[in-house]
C-alpha positions as CSV (number, residue, x, y, z in Angstrom):
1,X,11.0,-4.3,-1.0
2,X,11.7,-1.1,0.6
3,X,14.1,2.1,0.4
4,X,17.9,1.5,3.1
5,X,16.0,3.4,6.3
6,X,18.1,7.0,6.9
7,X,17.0,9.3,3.9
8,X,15.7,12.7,4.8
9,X,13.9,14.5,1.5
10,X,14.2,17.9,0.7
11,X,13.1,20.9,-1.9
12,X,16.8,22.4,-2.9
13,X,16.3,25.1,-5.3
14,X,13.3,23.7,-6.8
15,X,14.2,20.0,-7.2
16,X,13.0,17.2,-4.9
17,X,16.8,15.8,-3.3
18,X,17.0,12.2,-1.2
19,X,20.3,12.7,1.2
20,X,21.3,9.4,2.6
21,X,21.4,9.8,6.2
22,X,22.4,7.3,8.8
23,X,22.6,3.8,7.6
24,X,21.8,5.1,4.3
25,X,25.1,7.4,4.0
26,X,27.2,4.2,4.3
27,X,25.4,2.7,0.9
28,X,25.1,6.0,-1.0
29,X,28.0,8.6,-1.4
30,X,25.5,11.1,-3.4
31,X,22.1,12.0,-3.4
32,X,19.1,11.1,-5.3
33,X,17.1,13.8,-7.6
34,X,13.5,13.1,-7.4
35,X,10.6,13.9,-10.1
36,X,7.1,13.9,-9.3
37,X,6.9,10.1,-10.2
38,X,10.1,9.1,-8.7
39,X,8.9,11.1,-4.8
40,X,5.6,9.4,-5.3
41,X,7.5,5.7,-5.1
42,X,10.7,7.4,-3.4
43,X,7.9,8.1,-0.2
44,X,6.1,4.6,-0.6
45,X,9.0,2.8,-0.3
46,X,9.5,4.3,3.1
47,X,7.3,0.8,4.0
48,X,7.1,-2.4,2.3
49,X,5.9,-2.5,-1.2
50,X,5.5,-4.8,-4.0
51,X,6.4,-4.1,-7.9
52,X,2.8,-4.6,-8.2
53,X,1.9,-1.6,-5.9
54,X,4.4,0.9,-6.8
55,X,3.1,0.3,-10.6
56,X,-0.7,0.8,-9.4
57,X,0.4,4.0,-7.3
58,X,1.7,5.5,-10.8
59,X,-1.8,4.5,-12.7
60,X,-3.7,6.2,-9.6
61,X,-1.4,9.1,-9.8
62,X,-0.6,9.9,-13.4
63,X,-2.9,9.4,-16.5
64,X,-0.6,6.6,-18.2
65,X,-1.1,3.8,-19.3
66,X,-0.6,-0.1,-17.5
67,X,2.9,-0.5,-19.8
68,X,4.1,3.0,-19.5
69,X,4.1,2.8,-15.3
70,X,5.4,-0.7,-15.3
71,X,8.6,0.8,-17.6
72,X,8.9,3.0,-15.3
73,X,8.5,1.5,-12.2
74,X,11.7,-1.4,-13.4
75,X,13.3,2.0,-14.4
76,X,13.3,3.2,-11.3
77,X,13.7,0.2,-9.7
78,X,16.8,-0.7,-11.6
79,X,18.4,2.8,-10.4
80,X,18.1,1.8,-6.4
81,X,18.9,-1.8,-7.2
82,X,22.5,-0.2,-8.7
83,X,22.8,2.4,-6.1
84,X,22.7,-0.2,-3.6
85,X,19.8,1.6,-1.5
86,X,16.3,-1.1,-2.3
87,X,16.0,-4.2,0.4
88,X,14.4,-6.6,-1.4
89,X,12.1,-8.9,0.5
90,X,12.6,-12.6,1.3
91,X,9.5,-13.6,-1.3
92,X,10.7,-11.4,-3.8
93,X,14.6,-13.2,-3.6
C-alpha cells in the first residue's frame, strides 16, 4: 500500500500539514494534520509498504509496545482508507 502520489508536507504554524497536490487534490478537498507518528508513516508511505512495516517503523521509533503501534497503525490506516488517499496493493486486495 502507498499514499495517492501529489502531497507536498509542510510546518504551518507549528503543525505538520499534508496538502493534496496534483492527483492527490482530486481525492482530498482538505488537508491532513500530521503528529510525529502519523509524518513518520505519512513519509514512508511515499513508497510501498506493508501493515507489517509501518507497525515496525512505530516500535523503532517510539517506545511502545507491539499492540499499542499495531492500534495505531489500523488507526491511521483507517483515516486514509476513508479519505480516499491509501492505494492498496494487488496482494493486499
Amino acid at each position: 500500500m502507498h499514499i495517492v502520489p501529489g502531497f507536498v508536507v509542510r510546518q504551518i504554524a507549528g503543525e505538520t500539514i499534508a496538502i493534496p497536490a496534483g492527483p492527490a487534490a482530486r481525492e482530498l478537498s482538505g488537508l491532513l494534520a500530521l503528529n510525529g507518528s502519523g509524518k513518520v508513516l505519512f513519509d514512508l508511505l511515499q513508497t510501498e509498504q506493508s501493515e507489517a512495516d509501518l507497525v515496525q517503523a512505530l516500535l523503532d521509533n517510539y517506545e511502545i509496545d507491539a499492540d499499542t503501534a499495531q492500534a495505531d497503525v489500523a488507526e491511521f490506516l483507517g483515516i486514509l482508507r476513508s479519505n480516499g488517499v491509501l492505494i492498496e496493493s494487488e496482494a493486499e486486495v
